[in-house]
N, C-alpha and C positions, 0 to 999 in steps of 0.2 A: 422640191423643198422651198419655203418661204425664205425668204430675206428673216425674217425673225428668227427661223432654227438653224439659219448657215452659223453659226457662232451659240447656239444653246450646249449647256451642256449640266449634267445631272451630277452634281457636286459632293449632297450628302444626304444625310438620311436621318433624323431626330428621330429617336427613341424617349417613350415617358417611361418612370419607373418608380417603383416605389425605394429602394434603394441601389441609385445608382453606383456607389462603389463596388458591392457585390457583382451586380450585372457586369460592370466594365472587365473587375477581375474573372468573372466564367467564360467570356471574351475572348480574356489573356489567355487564360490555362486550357477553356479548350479549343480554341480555334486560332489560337497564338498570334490573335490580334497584338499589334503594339501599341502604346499609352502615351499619347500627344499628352495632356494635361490636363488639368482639373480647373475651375474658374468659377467664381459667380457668376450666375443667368445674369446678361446682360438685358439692363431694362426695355432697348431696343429691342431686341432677341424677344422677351416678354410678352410684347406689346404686337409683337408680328405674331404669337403665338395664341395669341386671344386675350390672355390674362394679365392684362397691364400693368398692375400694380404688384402681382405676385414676385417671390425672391425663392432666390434655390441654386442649389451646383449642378454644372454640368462636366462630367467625365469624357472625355474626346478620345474612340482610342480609333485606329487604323487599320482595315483590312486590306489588305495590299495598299494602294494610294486614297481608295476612298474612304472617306474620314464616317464616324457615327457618332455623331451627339447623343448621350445619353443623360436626359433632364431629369432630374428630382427636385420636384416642386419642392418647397418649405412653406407649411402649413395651407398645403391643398391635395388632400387626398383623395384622388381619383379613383374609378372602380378599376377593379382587377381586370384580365383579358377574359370576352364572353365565355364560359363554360363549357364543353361541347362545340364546341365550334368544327367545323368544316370544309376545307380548301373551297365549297361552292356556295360558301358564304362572301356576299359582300363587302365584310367589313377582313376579309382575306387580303395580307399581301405579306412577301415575302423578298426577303435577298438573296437570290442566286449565288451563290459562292464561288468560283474557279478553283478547284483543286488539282494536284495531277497523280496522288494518290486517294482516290475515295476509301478505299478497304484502311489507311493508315489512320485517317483522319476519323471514319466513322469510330474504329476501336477504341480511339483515343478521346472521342465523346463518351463514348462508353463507361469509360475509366474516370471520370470524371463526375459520373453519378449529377449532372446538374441540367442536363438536357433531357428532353423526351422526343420518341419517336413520334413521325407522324406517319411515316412511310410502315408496311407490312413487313418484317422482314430481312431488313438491310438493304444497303442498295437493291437500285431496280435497272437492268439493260433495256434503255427500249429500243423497240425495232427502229431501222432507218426511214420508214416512214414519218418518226417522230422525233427524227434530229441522230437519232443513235447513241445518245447521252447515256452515261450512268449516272443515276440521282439518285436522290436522299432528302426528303423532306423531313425537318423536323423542332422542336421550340426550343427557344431560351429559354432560363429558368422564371421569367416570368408570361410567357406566354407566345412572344411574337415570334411568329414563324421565318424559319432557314430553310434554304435548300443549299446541299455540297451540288455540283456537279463537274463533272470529266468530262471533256471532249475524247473519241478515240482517237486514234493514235495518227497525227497527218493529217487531222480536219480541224484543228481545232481556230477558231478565229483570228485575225492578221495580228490582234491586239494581244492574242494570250501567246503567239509564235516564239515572241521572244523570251518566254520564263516555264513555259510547258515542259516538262522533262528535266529540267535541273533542281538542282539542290536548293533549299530556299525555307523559308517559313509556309505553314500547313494550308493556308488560306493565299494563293497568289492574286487574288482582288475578287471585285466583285461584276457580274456579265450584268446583273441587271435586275432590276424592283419588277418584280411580276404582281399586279393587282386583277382581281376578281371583278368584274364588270358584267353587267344585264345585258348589255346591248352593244355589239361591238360596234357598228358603224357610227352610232352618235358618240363613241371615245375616240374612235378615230377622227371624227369630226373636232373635237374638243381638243385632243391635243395636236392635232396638223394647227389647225387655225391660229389655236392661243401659242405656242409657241415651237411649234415650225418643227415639229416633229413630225417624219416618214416612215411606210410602211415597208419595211424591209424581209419581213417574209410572213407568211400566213399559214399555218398546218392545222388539221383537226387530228388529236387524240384522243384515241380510244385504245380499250380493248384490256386484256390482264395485264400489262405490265403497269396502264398508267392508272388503272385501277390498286394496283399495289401499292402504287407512288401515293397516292393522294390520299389513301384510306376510304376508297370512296367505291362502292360497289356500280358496275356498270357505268364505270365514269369515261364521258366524252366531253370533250371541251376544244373551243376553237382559241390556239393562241396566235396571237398576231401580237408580233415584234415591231415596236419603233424607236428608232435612230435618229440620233440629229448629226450635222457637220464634223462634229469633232471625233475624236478616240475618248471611248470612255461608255460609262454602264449607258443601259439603255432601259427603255421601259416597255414591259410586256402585259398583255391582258390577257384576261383569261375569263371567257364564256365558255362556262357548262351547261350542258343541256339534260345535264343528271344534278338528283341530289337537292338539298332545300333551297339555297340560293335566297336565305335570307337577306333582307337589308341593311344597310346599316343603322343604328338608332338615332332616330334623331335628337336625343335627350345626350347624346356622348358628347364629354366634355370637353377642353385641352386639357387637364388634368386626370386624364382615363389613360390608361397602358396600352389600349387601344388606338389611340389618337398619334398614329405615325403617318411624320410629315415627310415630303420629299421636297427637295433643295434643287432646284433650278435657276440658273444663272445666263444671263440675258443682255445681250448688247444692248439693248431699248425698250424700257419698260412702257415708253410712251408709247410704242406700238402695239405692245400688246395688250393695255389701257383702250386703245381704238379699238382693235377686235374685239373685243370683249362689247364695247358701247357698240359696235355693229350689228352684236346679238342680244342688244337688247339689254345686256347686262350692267346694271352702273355700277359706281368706285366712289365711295367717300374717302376724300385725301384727309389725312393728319399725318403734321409735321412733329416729328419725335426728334431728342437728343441721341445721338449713336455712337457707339465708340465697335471697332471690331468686324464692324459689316460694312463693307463701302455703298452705297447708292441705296436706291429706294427699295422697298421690299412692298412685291403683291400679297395677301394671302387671299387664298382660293379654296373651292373645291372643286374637283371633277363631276361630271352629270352623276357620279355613284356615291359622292360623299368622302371619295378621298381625299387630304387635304394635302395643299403644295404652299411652299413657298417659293416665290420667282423675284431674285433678287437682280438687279441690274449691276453687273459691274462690266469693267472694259476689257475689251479682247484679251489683252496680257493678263489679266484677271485668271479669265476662261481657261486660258491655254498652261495655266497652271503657276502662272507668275502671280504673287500680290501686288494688291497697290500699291502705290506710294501715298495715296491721300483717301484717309477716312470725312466722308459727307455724312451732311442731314439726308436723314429718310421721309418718304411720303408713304404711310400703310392704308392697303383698303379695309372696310369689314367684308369679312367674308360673306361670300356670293353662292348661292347652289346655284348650279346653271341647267338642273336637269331636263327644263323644256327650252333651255335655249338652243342647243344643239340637236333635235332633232332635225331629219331628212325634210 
């Protein structure tokens, strides 16, 4: 692990929407998300989001500790989530959920009439070659994809130990942003380098059950898991070797329902401004007024079009503490780095 990802950690996760009080409430009711608060888009926030001048609310509600921003522009109305869409499409990613009744939680979507399946079926058991999980893939009522999943019983990760089996709200947090990628070694490349994330396991899945899971016939795909320093979600890729494995558009906006951001948080952005320039990649700095966000904020995309925000705040930050002192920020324009990261 780099000195960059001893201290990274994956914060939260922006959702666009076209009305995001609805979304926050099917949240509430079916996943019994709780409701941090409501606010105006902070023009910093904004300006980190591509749309500088645009204005809009954001709904913040909570899945176990990790927070989701849910943004509704004002007066920029973005496309809906692609149509038909794919788990082995690129513009694919989803939040893993940590449950420790999947059968209570799927029914209770159910009942709710505001979600849709993606999965075959209901849950799917897959064999221990593929973690052994019960999962459950499937959308919010506008489009972006969920997955529940279970650990069995005495496996489940050091971080879910302490909440696994007891009594609690439907959703005990979230294990991690799985994103669809072409190419796994140049994401791994991307995200070690940029900000010090490790490869902490590697499986290929196949066969019926992950074909259930996915909706996807004959579906095989290699996931590799990465972790940084801290306790807390991780991020997962996901190459399949079935299926269309479209791209992403390059015409999608920040104002698309598609356009989900991930939230990285960084001891020193000035470090990962150098790796980046070591690939080749440059940063135009602009200094913004901020109020809400402490330190500078990068935006990016991964080699596949996904986009991140990597904001630098300090350790006690990270570790779950706030600051005591809101800064000016430096934002870049966003960067594809798709040949930067090649082998």
């Amino acid at each position: 692990m780099t000195d960059i990802g001893r201290n990274t950690a994956f914060t939260e996760t922006i959702l666009i929407s076209s009305d995001a009080a609805a979304l926050a409430g099917s949240y509430t009711a079916g996943l019994g998300a709780s409701r941090e608060d409501e606010r105006p888009l902070d023009p910093a926030r904004a300006v980190a989001l591509g749309v500088p001048h645009a204005q809009g609310r954001v709904h913040r509600v909570l899945l176990g500790q990790h927070a989701v921003s849910i943004v509704e522009f004002r007066g920029l109305r973005g496309r809906p989530y692609p149509r038909h869409s794919s788990a082995s499409d690129l513009w694919f990613q989803h939040l893993a959920l940590v449950v420790d009744d999947i059968g209570q939680v799927h029914e209770q979507l159910l009942r709710t009439d505001r979600f849709t399946p993606i999965s075959r079926g209901g849950p799917v058991r897959l064999p221990p070659t593929s973690g052994g999980v019960t999962a459950f893939k499937f959308r919010d009522p506008e489009g972006h994809p969920l997955e529940l999943l279970q650990f069995p019983s005495g496996a489940a990760p050091r971080q879910w130990r302490r909440t696994t089996g007891t009594s609690g709200p439907a959703v005990l947090g979230v294990d991690h942003s799985a994103v669809s990628v072409s190419d796994t070694g140049r994401s791994v490349r991307f995200f070690r380098d940029v900000v010090g994330l490790r490869v902490t396991g590697v499986s290929t899945n196949e066969g019926p059950g992950q074909s259930e899971l996915d909706d996807l016939d004959d579906a095989r795909v290699t996931v590799t898991q990465l972790r940084s320093g801290t306790e807390g979600p991780g991020i997962e890729l996901l190459e399949y070797h079935t299926g269309r494995r479209r791209a992403i558009d390059a015409r999608t906006s920040a104002g698309d329902v598609a356009a989900t951001h991930l939230v990285l948080a960084v001891e020193s952005l000035d470090r990962v401004a150098q790796v980046l320039a070591d690939h080749g990649v440059s940063a135009e700095q602009r200094v913004v007024s901020i109020t809400g966000i402490a330190g500078p904020i990068l935006r990016i995309t991964d080699p596949d079009g996904h986009r991140l925000l990597v904001e630098e705040r300090p350790v006690r930050a990270i570790s779950g503490h706030e600051p005591d002192e809101r800064r000016s920020a430096w934002i870049t324009d966003e960067r594809v780095v798709r040949d930067a990261f090649h082998a």
